[in-house]
Structure formats: C-alpha cells, structure tokens
N, CA, C and O atoms as CSV, one atom per row, in Angstrom:
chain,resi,resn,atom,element,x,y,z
A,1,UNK,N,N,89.473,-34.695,-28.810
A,1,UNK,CA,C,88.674,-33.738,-28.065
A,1,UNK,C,C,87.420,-33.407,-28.859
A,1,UNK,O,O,87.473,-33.062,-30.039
A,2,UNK,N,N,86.052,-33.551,-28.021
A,2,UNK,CA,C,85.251,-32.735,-28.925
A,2,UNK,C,C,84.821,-31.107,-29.202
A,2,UNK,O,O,85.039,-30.076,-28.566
A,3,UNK,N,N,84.062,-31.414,-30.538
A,3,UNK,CA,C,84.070,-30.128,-30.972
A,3,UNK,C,C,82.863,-29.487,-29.886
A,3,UNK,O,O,81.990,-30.239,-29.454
A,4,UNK,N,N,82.899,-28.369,-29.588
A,4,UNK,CA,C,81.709,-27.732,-28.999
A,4,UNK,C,C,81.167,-26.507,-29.883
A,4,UNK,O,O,81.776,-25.445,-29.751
A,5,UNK,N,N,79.977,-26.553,-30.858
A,5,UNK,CA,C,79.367,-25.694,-31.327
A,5,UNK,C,C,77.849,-24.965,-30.606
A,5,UNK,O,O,76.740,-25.498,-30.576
A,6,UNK,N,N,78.139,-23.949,-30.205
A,6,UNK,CA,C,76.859,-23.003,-29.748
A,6,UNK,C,C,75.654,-23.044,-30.430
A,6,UNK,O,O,75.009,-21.998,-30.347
A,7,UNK,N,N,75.088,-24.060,-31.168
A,7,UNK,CA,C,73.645,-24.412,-31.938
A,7,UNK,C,C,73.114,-25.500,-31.332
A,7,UNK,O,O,73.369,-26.391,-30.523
A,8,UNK,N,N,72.246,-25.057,-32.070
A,8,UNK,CA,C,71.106,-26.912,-31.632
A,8,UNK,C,C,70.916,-27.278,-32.955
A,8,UNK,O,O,70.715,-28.487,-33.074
A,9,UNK,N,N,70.911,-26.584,-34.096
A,9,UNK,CA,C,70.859,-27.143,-35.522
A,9,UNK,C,C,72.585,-27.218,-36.215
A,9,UNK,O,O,73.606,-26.615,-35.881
A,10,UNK,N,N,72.394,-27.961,-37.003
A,10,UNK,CA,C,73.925,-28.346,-38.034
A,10,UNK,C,C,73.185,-28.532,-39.255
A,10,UNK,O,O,72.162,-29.214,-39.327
A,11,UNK,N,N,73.819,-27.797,-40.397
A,11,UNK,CA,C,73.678,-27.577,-41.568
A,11,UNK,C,C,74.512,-28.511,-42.028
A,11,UNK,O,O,75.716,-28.427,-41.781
A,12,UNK,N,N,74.033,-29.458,-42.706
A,12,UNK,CA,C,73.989,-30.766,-43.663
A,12,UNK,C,C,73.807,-30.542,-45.353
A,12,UNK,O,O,72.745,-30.290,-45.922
A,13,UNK,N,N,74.896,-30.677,-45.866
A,13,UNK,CA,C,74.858,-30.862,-47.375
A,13,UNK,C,C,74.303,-31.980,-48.217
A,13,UNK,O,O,74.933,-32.938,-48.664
A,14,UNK,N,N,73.215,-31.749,-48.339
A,14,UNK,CA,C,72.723,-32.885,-49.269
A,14,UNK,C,C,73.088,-33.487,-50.724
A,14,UNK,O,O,73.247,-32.862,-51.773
A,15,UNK,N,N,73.161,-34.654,-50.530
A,15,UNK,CA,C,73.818,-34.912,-52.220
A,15,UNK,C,C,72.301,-35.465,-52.835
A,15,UNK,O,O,72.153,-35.733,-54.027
A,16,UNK,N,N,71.172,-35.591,-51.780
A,16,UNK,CA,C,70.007,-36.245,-52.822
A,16,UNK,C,C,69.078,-35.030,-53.381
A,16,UNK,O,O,68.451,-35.079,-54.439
A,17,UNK,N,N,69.099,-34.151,-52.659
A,17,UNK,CA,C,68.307,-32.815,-52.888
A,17,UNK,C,C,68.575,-31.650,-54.088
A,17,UNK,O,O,69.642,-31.448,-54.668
A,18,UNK,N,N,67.593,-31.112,-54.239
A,18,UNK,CA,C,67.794,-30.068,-55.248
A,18,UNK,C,C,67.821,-28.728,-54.151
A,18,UNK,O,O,67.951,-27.611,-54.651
A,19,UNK,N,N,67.702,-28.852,-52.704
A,19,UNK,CA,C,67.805,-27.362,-52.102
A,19,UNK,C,C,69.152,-27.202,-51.462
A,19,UNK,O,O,69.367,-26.140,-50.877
A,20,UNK,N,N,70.296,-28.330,-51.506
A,20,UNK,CA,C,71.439,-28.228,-50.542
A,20,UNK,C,C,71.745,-28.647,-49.972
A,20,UNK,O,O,72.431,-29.665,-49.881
A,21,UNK,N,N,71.147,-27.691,-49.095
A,21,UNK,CA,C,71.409,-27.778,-47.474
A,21,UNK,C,C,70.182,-28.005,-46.592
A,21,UNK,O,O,69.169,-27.340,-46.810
A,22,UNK,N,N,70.221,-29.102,-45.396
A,22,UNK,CA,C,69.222,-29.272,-44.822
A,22,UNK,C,C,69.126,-29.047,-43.446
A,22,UNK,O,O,69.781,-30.032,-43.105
A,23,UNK,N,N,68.771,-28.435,-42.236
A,23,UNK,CA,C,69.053,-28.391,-40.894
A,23,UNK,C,C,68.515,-29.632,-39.806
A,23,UNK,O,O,67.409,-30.038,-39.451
A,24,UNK,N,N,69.607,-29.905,-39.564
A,24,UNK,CA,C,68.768,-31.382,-38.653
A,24,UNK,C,C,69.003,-30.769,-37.079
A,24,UNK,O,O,69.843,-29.942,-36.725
A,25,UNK,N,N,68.056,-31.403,-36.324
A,25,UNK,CA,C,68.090,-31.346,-34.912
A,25,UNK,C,C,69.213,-31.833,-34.667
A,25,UNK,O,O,69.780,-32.577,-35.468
A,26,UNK,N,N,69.690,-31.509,-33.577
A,26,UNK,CA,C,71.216,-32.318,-32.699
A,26,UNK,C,C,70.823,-32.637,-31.716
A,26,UNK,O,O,70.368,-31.808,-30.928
A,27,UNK,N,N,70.866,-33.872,-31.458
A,27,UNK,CA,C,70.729,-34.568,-29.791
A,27,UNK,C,C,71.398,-34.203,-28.795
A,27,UNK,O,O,71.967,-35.114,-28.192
A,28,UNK,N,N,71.541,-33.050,-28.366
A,28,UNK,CA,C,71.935,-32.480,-27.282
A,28,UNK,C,C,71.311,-31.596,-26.285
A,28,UNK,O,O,70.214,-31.064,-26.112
A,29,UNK,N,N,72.370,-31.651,-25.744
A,29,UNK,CA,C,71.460,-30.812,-24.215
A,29,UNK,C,C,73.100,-30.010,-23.652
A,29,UNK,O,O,74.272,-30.374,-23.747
A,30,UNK,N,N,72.417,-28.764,-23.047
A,30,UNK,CA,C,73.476,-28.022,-22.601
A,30,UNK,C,C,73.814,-28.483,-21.116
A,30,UNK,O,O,72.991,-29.009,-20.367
A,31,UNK,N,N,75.028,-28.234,-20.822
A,31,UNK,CA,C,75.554,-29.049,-18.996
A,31,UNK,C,C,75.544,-27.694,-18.408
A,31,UNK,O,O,76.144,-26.647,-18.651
A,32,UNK,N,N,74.340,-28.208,-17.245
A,32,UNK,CA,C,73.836,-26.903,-16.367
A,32,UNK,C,C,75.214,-26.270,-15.585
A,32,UNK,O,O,75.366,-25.056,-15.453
A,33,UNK,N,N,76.196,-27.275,-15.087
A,33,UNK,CA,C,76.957,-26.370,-14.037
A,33,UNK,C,C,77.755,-25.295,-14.739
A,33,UNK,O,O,78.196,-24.250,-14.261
A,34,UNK,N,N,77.878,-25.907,-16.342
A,34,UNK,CA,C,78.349,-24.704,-17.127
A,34,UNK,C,C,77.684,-23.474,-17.704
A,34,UNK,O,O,78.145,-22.494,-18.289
A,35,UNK,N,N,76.138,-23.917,-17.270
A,35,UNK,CA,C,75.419,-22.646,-18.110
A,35,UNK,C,C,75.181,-21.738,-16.924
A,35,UNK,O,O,74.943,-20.539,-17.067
A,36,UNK,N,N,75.281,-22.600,-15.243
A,36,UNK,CA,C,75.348,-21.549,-14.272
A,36,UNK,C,C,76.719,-20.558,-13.936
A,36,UNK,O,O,77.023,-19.770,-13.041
A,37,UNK,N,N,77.400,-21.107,-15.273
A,37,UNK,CA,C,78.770,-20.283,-14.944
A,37,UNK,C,C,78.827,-19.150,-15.867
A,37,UNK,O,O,79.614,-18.227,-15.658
A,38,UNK,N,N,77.786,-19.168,-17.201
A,38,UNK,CA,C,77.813,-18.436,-18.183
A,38,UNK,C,C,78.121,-19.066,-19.522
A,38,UNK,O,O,77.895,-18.668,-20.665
A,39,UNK,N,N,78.825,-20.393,-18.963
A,39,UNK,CA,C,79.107,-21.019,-20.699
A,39,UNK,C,C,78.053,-21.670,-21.395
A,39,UNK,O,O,76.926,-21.805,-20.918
A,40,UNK,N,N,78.327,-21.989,-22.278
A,40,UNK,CA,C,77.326,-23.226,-23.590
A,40,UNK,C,C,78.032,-24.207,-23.506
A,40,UNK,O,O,79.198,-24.101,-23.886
A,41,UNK,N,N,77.671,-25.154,-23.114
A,41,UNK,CA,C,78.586,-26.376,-23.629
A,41,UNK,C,C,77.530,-27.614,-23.708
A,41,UNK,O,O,77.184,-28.284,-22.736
A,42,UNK,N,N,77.085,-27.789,-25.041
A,42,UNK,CA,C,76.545,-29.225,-25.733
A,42,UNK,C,C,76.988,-30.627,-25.173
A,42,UNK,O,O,78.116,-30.547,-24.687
A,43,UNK,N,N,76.543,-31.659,-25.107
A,43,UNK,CA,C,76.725,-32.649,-24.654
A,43,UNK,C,C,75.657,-33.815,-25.026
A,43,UNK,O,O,74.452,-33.563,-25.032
A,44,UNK,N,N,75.995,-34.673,-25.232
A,44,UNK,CA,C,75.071,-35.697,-25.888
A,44,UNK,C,C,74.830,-36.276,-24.526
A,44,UNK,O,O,75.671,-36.517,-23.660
A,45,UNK,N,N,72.811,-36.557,-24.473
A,45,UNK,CA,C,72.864,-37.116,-22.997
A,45,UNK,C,C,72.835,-38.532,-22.789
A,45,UNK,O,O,72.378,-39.500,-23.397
A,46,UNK,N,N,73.833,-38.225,-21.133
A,46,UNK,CA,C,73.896,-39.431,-20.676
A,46,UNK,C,C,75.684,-39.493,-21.178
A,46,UNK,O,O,76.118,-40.571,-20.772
A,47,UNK,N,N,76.337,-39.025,-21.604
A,47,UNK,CA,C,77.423,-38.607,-21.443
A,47,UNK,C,C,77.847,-37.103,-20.649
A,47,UNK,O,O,77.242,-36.032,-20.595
A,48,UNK,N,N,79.088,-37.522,-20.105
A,48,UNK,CA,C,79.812,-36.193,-19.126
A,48,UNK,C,C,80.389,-35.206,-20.264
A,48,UNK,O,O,80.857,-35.431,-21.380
A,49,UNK,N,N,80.105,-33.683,-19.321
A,49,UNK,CA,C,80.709,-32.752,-19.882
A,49,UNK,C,C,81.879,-32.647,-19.718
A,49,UNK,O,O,82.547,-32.659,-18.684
A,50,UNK,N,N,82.419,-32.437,-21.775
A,50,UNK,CA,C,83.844,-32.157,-21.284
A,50,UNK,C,C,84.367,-31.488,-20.792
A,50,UNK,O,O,85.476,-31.724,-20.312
A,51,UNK,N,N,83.580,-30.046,-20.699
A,51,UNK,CA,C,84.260,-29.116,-20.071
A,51,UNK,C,C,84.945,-29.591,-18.233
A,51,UNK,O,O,86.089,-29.745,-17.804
A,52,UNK,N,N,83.799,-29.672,-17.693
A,52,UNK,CA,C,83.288,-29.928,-16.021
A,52,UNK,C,C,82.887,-31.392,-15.693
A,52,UNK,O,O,82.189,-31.672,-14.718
A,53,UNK,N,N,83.386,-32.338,-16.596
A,53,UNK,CA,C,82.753,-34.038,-16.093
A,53,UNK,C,C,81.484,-33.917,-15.574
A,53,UNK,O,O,80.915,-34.941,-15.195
A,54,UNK,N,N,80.928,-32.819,-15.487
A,54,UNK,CA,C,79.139,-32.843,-15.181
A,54,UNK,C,C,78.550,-34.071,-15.770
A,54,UNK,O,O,78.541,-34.041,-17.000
A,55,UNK,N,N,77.896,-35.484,-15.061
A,55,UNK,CA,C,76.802,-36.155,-16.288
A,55,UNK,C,C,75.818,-35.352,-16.453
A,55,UNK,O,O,75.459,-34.508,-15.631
A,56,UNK,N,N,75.169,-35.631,-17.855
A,56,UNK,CA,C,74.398,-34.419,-18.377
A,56,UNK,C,C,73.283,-35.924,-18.807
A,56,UNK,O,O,73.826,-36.813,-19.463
A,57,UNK,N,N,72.168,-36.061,-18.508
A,57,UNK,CA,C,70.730,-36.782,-18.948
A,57,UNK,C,C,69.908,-36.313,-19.891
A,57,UNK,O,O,68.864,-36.911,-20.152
C-alpha cells in the first residue's frame, strides 16, 4: 500500500553535504474527487488514486 504524506516537499538526508538535509520537489499532484470531498491524497501522475481509483494526469 502506498504511503500518503500531506506535503509537496520530502526532506532528504544528504551524505555529500555539509547542511544535511535537502528538500526536493515531489512529482505529485493531489486527486480532485478527493480534494472535493475534503481529503489530500498525492498521487504520481498518470497513475490512479488509491484512495478513489480516480486517474489523476
């Protein structure tokens, strides 16, 4: 099952850096029939939501 986190950034531990931690973009997009319901739910596009099998583009 996937994970569903409420961000658009993910904090990444760097092993080449002297600052840590780095924030990368996430290729996602939220699935509308769930955000017209009130939820968040992430989805990489062009794959279905798990929540609702919504395809999400």
């Amino acid at each position: 099952m996937c994970q569903q986190l409420p961000i658009d950034k993910i904090a990444v531990l760097s092993m080449y850096d002297m600052d840590g931690v780095t924030t990368v973009p996430v290729p996602g997009r939220r699935c509308p029939a769930c955000l017209e319901r009130g939820q968040t739910v992430w989805v990489i596009p062009g794959k279905c939501c798990p929540t609702c099998g919504t395809p999400v583009n």
